[in-house]
C-alpha positions in Angstrom: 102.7 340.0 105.5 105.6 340.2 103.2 105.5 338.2 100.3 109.2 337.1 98.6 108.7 338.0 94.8 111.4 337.6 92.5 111.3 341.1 90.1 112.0 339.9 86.1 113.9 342.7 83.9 112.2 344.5 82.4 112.0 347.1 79.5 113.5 349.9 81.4 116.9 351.1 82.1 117.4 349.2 79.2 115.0 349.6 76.7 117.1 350.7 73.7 119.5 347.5 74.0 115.9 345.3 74.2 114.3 347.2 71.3 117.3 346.6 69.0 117.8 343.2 70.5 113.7 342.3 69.5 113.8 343.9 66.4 117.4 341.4 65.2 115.7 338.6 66.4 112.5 339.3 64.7 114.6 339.7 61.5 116.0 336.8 62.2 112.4 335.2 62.5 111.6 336.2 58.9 114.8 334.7 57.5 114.5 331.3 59.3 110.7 330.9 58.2 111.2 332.2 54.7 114.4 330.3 53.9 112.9 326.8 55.4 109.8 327.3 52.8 112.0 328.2 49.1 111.7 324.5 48.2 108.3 323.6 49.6 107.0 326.7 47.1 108.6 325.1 44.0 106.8 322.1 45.0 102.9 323.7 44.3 103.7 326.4 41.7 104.6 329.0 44.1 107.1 332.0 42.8 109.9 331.4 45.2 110.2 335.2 46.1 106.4 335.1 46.7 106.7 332.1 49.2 109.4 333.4 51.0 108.1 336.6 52.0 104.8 335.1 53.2 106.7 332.0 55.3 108.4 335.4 56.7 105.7 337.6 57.2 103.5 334.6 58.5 106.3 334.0 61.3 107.0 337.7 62.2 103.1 338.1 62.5 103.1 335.2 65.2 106.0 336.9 67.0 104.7 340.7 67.0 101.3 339.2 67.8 102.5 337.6 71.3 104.7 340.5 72.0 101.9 342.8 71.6 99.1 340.8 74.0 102.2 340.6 76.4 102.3 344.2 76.6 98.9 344.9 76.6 98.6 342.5 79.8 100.2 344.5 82.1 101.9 347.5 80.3 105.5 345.6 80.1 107.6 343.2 78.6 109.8 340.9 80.9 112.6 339.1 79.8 110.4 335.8 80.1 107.4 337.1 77.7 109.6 338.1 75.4 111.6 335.1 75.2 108.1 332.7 75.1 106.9 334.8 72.0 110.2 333.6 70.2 110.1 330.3 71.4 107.6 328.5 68.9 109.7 329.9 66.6 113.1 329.2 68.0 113.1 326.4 70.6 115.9 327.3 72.6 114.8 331.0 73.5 112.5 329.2 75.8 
């Protein structure tokens, strides 16, 4: 019995273009969640540098973390795991 299964891409042929494409979005991560946290900081006595870098590194953690149990699942990252470990960060990579 055949079953019809509909292959995702995957990190491949391709992996250079995913790598660089991850690694932009991820910066892009840490500049959306540190730059929606500089006036929050002000607010509680928090160095604005300081609460920056953590509202980054917080988000990029999140990111990396998903990516990583994704990979560790089966070996490989589809197009669909990758785009759900951006999306509680960015809701329309979902």
């Amino acid at each position: 019995m055949v079953k019809n299964k509909v292959e995702e891409e995957v990190i491949g042929s391709t992996a250079v273009t995913n790598i660089w494409n991850i690694f932009f979005r991820i910066v892009a991560v840490f500049a959306a969640s540190g730059l929606s946290i500089i006036g929050a900081g002000s607010l509680v006595g928090i160095d604005t540098l300081t609460a920056v870098i953590m509202a980054g590194t917080l988000g990029v953690a999140t990111v990396v973390e998903k990516l990583a149990r994704a990979f560790l699942d089966d070996g490989k990252l589809s197009a669909s795991e990758i785009n759900a470990a951006f999306a509680p960060v960015d809701k329309k990579a979902g």
